[in-house]
Backbone as JSON Lines, residues from 0, in Angstrom:
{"i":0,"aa":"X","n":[5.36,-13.01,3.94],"ca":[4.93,-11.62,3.9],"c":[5.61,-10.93,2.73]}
{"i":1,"aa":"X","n":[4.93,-10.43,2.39],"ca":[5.76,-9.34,1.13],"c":[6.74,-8.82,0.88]}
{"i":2,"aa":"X","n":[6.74,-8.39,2.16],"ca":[7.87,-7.4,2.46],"c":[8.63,-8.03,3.04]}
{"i":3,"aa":"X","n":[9.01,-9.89,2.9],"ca":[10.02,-10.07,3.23],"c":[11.34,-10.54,2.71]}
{"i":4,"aa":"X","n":[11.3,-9.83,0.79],"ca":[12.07,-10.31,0.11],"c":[12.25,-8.52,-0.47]}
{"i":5,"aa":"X","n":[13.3,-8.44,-1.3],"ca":[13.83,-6.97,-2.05],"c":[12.62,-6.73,-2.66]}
{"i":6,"aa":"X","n":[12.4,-7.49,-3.96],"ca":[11.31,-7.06,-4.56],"c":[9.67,-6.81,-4.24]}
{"i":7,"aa":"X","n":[9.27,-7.7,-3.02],"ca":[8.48,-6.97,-2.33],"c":[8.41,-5.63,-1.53]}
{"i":8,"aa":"X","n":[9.42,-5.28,-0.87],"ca":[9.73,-4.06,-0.71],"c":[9.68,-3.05,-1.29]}
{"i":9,"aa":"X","n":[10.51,-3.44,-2.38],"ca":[10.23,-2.4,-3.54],"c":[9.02,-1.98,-3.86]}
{"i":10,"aa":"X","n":[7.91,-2.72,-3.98],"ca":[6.49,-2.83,-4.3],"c":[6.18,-2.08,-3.67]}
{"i":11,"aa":"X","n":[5.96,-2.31,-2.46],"ca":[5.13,-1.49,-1.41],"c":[5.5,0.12,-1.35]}
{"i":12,"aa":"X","n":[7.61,-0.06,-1.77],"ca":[7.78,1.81,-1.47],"c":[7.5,2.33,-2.57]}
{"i":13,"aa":"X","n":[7.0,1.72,-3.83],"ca":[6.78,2.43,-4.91],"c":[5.33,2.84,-4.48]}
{"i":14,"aa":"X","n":[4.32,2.09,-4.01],"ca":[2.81,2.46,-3.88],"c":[3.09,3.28,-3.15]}
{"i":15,"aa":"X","n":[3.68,2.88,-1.59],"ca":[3.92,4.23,-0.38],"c":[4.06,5.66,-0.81]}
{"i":16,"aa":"X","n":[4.98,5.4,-1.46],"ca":[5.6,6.51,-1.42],"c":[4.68,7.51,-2.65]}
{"i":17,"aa":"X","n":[4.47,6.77,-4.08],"ca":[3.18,7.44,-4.42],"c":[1.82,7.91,-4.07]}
{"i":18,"aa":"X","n":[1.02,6.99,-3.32],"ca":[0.18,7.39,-2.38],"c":[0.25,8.57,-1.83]}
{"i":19,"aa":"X","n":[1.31,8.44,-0.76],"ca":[1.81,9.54,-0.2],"c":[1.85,11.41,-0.41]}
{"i":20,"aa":"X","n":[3.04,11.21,-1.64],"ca":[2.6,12.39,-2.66],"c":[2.05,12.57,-3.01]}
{"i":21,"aa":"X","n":[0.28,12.11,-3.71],"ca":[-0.56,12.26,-3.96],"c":[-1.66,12.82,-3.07]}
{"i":22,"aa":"X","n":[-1.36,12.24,-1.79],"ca":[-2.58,11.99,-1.07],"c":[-2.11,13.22,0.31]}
{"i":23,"aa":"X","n":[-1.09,13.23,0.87],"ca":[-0.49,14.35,2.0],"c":[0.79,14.67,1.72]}
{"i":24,"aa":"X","n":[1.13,15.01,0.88],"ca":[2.39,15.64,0.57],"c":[2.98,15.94,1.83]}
{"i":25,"aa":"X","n":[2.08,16.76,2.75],"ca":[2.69,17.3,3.33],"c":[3.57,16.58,4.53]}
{"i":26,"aa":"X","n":[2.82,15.28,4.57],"ca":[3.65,13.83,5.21],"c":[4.97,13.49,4.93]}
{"i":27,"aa":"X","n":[5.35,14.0,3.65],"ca":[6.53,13.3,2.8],"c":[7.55,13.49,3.61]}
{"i":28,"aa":"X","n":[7.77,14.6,4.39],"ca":[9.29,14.38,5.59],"c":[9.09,13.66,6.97]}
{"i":29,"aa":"X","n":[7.87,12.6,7.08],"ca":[8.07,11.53,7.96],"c":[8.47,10.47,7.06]}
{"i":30,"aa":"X","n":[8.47,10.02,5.63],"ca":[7.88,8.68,5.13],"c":[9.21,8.11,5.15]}
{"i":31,"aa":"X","n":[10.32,8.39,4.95],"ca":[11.61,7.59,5.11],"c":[11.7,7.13,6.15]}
{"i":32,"aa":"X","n":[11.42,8.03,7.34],"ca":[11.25,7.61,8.78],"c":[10.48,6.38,9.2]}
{"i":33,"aa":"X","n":[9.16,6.44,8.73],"ca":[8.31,5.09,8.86],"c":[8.65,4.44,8.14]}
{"i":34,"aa":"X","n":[8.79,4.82,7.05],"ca":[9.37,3.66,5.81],"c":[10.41,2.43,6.23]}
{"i":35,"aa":"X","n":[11.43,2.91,6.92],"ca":[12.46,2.42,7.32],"c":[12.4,1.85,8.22]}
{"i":36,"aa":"X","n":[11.34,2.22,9.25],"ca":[10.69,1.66,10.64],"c":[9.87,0.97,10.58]}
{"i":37,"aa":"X","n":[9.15,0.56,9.48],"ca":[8.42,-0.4,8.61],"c":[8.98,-1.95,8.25]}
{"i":38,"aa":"X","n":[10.05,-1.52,7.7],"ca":[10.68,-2.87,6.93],"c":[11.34,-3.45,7.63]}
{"i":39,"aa":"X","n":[11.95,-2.39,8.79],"ca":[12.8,-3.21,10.04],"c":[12.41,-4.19,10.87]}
{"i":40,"aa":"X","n":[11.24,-3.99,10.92],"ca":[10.29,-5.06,11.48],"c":[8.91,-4.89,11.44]}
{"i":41,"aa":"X","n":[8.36,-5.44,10.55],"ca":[6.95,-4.83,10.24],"c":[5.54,-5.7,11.35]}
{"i":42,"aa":"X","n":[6.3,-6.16,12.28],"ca":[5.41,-7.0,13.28],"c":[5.48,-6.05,14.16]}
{"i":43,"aa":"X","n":[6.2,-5.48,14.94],"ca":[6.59,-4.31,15.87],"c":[6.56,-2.46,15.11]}
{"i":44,"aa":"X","n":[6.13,-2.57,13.69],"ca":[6.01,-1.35,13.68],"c":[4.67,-0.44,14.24]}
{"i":45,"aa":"X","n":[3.65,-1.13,14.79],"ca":[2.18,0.02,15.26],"c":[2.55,0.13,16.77]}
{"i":46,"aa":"X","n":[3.64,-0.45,17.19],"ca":[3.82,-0.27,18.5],"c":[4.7,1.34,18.62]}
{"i":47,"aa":"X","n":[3.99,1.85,19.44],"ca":[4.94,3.74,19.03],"c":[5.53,3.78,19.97]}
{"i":48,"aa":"X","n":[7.22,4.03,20.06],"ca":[7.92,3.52,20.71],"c":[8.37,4.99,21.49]}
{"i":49,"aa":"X","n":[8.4,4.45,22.92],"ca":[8.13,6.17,23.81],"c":[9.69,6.47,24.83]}
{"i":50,"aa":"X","n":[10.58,5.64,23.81],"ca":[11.82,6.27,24.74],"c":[12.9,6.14,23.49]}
{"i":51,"aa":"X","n":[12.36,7.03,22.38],"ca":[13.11,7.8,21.05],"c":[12.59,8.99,21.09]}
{"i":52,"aa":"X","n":[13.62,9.62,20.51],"ca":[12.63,10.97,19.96],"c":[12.15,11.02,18.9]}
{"i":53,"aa":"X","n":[10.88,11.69,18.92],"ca":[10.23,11.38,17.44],"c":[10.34,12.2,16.45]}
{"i":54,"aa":"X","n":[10.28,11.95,15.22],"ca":[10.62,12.6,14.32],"c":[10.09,14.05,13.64]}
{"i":55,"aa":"X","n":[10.67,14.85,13.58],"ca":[10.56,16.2,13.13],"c":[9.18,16.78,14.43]}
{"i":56,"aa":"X","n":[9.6,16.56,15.5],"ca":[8.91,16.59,17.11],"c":[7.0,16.3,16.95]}
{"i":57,"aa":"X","n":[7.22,15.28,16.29],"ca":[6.0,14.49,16.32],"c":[5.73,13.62,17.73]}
{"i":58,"aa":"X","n":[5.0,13.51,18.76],"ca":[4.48,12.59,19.22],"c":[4.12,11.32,18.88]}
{"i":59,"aa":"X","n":[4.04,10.48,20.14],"ca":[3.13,9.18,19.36],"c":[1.61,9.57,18.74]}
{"i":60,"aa":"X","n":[0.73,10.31,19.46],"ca":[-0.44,10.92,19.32],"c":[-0.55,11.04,18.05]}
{"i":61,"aa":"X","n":[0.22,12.2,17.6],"ca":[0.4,12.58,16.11],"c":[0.88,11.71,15.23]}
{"i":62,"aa":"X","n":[1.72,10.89,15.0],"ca":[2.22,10.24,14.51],"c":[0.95,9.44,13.96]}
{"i":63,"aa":"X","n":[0.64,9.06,14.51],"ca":[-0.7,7.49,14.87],"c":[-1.97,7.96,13.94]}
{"i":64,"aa":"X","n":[-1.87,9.22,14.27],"ca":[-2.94,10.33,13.28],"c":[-2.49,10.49,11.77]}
{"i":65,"aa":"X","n":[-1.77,10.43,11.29],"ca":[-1.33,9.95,9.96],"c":[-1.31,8.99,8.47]}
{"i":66,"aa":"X","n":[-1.87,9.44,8.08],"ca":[-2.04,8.74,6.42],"c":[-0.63,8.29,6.59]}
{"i":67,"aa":"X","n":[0.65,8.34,6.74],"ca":[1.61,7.63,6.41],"c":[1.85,6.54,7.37]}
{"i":68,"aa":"X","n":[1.08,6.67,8.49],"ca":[1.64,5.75,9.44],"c":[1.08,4.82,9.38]}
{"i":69,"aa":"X","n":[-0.39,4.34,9.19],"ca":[-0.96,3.56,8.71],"c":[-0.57,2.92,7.2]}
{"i":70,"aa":"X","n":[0.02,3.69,6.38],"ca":[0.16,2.86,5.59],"c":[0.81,2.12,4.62]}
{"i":71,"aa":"X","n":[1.54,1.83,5.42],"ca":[2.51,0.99,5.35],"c":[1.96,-0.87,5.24]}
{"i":72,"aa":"X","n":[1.31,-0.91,6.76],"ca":[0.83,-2.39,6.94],"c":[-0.43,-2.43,6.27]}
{"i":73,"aa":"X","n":[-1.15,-1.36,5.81],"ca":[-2.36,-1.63,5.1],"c":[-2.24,-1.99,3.56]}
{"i":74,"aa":"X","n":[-0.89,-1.0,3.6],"ca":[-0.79,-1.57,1.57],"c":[-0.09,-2.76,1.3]}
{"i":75,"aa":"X","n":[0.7,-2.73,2.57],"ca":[1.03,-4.3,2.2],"c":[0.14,-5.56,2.17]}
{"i":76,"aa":"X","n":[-0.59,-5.57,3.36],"ca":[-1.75,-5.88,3.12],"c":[-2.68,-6.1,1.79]}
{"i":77,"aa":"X","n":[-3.19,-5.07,1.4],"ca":[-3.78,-4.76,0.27],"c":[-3.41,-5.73,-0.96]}
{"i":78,"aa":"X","n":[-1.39,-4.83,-1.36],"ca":[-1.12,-5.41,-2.58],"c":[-0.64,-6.95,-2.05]}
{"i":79,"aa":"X","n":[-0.19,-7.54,-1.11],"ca":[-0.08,-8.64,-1.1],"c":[-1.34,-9.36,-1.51]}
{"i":80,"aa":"X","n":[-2.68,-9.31,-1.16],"ca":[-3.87,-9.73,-1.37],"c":[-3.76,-9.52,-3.18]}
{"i":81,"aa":"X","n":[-3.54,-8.84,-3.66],"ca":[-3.32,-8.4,-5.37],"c":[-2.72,-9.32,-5.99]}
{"i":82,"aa":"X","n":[-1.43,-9.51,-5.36],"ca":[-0.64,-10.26,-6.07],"c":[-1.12,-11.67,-5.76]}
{"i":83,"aa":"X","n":[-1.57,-12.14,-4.72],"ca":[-1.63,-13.67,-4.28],"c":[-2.93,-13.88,-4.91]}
{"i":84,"aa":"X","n":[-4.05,-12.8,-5.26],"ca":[-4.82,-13.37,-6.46],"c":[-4.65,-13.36,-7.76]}
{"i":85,"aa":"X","n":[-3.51,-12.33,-8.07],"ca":[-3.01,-11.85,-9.49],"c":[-2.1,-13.85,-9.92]}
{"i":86,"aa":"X","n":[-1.57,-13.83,-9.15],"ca":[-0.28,-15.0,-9.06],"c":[-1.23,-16.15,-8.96]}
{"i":87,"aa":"X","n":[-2.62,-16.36,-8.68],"ca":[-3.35,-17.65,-8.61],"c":[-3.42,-17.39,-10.71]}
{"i":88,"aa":"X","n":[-3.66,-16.71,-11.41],"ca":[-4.02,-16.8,-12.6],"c":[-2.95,-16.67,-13.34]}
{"i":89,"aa":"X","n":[-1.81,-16.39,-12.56],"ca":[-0.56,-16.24,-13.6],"c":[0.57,-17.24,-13.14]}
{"i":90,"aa":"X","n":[0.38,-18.6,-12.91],"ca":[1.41,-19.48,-12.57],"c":[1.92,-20.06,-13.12]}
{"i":91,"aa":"X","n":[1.67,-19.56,-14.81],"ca":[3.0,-20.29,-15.56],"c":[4.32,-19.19,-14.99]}
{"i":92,"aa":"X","n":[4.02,-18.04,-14.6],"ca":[5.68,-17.65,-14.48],"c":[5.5,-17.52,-13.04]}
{"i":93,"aa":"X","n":[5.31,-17.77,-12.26],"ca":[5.21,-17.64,-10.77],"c":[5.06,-16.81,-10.51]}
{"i":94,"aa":"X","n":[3.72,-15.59,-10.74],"ca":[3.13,-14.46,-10.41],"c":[4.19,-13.27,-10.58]}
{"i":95,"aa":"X","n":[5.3,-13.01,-11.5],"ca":[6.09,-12.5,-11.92],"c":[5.51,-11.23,-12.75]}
{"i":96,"aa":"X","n":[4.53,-11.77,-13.44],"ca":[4.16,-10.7,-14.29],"c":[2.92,-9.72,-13.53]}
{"i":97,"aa":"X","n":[2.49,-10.2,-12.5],"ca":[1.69,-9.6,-11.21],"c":[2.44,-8.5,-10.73]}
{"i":98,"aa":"X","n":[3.8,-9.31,-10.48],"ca":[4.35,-8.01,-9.91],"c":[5.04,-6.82,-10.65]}
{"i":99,"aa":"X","n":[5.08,-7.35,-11.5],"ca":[5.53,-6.21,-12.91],"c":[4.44,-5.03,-13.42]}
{"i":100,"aa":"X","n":[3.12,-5.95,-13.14],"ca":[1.61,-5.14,-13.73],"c":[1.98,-3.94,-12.35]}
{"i":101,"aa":"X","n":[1.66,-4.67,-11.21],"ca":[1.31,-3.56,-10.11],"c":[2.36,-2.37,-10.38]}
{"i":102,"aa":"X","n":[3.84,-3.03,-10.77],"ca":[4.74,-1.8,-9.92],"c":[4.19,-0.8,-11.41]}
{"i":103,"aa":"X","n":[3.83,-1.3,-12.37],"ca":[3.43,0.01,-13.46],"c":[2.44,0.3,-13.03]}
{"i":104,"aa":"X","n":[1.63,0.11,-11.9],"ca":[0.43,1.21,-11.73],"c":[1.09,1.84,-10.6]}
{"i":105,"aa":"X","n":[2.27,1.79,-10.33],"ca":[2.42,2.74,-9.32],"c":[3.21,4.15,-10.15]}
{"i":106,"aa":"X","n":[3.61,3.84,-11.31],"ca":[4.56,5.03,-12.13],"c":[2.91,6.06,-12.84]}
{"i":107,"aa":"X","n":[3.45,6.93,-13.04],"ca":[2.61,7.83,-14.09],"c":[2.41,7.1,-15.33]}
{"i":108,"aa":"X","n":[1.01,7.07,-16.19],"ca":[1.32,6.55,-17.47],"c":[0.84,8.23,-18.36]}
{"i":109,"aa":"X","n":[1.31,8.03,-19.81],"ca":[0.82,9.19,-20.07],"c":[-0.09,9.45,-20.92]}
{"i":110,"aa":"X","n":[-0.79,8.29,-21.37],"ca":[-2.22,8.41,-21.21],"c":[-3.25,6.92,-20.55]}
{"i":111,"aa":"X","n":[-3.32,7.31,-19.46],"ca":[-3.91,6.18,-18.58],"c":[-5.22,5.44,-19.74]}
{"i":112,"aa":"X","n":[-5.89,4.19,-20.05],"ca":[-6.54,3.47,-20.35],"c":[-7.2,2.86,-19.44]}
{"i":113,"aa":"X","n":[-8.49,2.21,-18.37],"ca":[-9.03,1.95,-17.71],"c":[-8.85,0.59,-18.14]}
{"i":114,"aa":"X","n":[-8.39,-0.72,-17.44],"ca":[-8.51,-2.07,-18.03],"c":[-9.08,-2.82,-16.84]}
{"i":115,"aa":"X","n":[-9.7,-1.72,-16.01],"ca":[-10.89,-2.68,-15.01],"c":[-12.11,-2.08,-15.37]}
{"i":116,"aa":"X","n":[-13.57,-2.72,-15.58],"ca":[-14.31,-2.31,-15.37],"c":[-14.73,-2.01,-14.03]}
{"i":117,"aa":"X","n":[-16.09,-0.98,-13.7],"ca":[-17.14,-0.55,-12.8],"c":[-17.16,-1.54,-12.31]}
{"i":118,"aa":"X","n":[-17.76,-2.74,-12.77],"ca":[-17.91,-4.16,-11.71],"c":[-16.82,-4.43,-11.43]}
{"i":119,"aa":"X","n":[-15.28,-4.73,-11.77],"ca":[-14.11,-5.35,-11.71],"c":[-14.01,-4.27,-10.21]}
{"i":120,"aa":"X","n":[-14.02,-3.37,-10.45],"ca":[-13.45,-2.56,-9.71],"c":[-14.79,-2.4,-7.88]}
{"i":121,"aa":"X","n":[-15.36,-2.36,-8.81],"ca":[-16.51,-2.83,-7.37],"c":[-16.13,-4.61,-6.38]}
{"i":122,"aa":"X","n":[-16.11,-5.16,-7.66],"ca":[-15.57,-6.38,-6.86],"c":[-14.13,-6.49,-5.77]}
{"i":123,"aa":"X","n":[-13.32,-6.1,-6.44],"ca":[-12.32,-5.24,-5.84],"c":[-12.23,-4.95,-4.79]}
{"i":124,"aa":"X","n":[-12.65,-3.57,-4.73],"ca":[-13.24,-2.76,-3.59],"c":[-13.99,-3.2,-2.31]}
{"i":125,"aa":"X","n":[-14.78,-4.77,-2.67],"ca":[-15.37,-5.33,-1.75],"c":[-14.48,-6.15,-0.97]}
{"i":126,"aa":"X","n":[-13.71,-6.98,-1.66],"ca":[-12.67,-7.62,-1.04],"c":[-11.4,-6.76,-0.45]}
{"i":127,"aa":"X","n":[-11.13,-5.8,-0.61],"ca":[-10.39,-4.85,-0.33],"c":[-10.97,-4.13,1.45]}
{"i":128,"aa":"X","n":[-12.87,-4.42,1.14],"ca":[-13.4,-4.44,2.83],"c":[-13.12,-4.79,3.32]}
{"i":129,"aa":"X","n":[-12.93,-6.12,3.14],"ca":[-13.31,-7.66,3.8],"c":[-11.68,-7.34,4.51]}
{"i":130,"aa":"X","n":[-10.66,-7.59,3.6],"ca":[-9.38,-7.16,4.37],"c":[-9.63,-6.62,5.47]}
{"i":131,"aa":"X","n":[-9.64,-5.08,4.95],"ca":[-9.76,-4.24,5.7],"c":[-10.19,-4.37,7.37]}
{"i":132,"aa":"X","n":[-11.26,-5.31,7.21],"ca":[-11.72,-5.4,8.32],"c":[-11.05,-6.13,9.53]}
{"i":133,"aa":"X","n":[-10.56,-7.16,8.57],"ca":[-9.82,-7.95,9.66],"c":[-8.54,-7.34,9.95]}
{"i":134,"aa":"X","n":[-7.82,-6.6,8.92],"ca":[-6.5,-5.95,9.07],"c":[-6.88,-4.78,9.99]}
{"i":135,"aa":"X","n":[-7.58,-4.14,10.21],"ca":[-7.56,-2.78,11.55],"c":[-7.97,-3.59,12.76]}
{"i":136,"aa":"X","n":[-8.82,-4.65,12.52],"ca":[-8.71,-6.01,13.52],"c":[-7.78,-6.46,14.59]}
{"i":137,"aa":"X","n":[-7.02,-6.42,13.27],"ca":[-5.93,-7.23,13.98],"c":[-4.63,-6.29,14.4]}
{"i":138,"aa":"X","n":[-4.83,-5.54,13.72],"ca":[-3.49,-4.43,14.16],"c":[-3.82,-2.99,14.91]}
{"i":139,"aa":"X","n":[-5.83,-2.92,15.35],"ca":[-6.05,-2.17,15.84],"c":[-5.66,-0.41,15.49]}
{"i":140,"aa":"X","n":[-5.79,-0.43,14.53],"ca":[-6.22,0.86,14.08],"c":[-7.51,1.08,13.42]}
{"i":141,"aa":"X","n":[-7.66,2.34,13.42],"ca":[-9.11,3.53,12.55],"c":[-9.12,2.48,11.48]}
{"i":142,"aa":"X","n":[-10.82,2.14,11.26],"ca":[-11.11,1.71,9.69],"c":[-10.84,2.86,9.11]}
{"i":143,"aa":"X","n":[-10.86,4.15,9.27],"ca":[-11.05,5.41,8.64],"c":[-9.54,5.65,8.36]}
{"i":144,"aa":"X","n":[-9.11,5.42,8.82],"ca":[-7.73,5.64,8.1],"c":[-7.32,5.03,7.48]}
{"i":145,"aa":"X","n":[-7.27,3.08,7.42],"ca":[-7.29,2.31,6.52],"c":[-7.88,2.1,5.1]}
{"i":146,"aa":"X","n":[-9.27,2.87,5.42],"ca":[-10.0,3.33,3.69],"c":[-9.89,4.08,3.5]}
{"i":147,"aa":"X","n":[-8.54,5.4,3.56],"ca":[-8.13,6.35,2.91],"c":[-7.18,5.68,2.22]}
{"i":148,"aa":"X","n":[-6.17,4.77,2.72],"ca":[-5.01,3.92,2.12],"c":[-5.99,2.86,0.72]}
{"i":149,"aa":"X","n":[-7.55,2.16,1.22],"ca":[-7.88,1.85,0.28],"c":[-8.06,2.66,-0.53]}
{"i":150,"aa":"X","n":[-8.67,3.58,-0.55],"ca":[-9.66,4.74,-1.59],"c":[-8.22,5.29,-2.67]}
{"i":151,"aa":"X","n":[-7.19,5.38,-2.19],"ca":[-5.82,5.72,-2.76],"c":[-5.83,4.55,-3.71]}
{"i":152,"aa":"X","n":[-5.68,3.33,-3.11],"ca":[-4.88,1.92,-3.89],"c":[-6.01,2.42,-5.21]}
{"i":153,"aa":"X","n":[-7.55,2.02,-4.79],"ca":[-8.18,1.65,-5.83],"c":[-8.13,2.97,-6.78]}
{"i":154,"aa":"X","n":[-8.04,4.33,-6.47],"ca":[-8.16,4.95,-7.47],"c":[-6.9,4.77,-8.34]}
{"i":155,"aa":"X","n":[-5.75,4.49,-7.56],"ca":[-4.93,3.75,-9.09],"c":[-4.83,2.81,-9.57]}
{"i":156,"aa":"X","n":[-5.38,2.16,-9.58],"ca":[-6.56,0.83,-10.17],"c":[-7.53,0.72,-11.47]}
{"i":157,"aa":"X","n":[-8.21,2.45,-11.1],"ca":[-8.97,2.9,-11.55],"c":[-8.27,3.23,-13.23]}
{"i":158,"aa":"X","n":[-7.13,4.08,-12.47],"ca":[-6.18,4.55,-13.87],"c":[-5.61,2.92,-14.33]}
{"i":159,"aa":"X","n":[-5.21,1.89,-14.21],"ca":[-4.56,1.17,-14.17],"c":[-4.49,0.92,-15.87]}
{"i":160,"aa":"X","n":[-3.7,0.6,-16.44],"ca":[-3.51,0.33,-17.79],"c":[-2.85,-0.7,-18.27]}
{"i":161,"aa":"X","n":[-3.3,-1.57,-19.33],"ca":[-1.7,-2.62,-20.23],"c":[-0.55,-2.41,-19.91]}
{"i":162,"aa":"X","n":[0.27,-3.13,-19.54],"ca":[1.39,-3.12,-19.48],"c":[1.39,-2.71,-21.02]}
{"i":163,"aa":"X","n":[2.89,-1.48,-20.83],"ca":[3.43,-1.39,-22.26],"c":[4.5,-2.57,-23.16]}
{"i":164,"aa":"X","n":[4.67,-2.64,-23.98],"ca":[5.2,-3.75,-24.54],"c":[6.76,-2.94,-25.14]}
{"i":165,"aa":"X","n":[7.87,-3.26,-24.38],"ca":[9.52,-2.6,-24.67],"c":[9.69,-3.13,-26.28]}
């Protein structure tokens, strides 16, 4: 799983946590909370646990209702699927430079360049279903909340650009 080494981690809180700010700001004082409740065990995190108190007096109800709570296991999801096809075409360095491409689409660039096309990005997007489907499947949550976490990934995708050269 991704998230079961540093630098996968890292991955995911750089997307999370951008997503996030982008997408519900106003989420941003749960995301350390899940964040952290995420990585601790990401097999036991959709289980909402009813003898804590919840954070900033959120319910499970509410909680569960959340762009951040979902997505956590969806982007991992997601970018793991990225990298394990990024890393099938880049195995002279052992998908190294996969993970270097993604974490720069998670920073600001300052002038974004498009280096997927309409089709690239449609293709994408389809396999990004296909996930999808089986991942709310299997972990039983809203497709609808899961293709807000997609509709996020791919629009920075969309921006996605060359790596810059140091």
């Amino acid at each position: 799983m991704l998230t079961d080494n540093e630098d996968g981690r890292h991955l995911v809180n750089e997307f999370a946590y951008q997503l996030v700010t982008e997408n519900t700001p106003e989420e941003l004082p749960l995301y350390v909370t899940m964040r952290d409740r995420y990585f601790a065990d990401p097999t036991q995190y959709l289980q909402t646990p009813t003898d804590q108190d919840e954070a900033l007096a959120f319910g499970p109800t509410e909680i569960v209702e959340t762009f951040t709570y979902i997505l956590f296991p969806i982007v991992t999801a997601l970018l793991a699927h990225i990298v394990n096809q990024a890393s099938e075409k880049l195995k002279e360095d052992g998908g190294q430079s996969a993970v270097e491409w993604l974490r720069s689409l998670a920073t600001r660039q300052k002038q974004p360049q498009p280096i997927f096309t309409q089709a690239q990005l449609a293709a994408i997007s389809q396999e990004m279903d296909h996930l999808i489907d089986q991942e709310t499947r299997r972990l039983g949550v809203h497709k609808s909340q899961a293709y807000a976490v997609k509709n996020a990934l791919i629009a920075r995708l969309t921006l996605a650009t060359e790596p810059q050269e140091s």
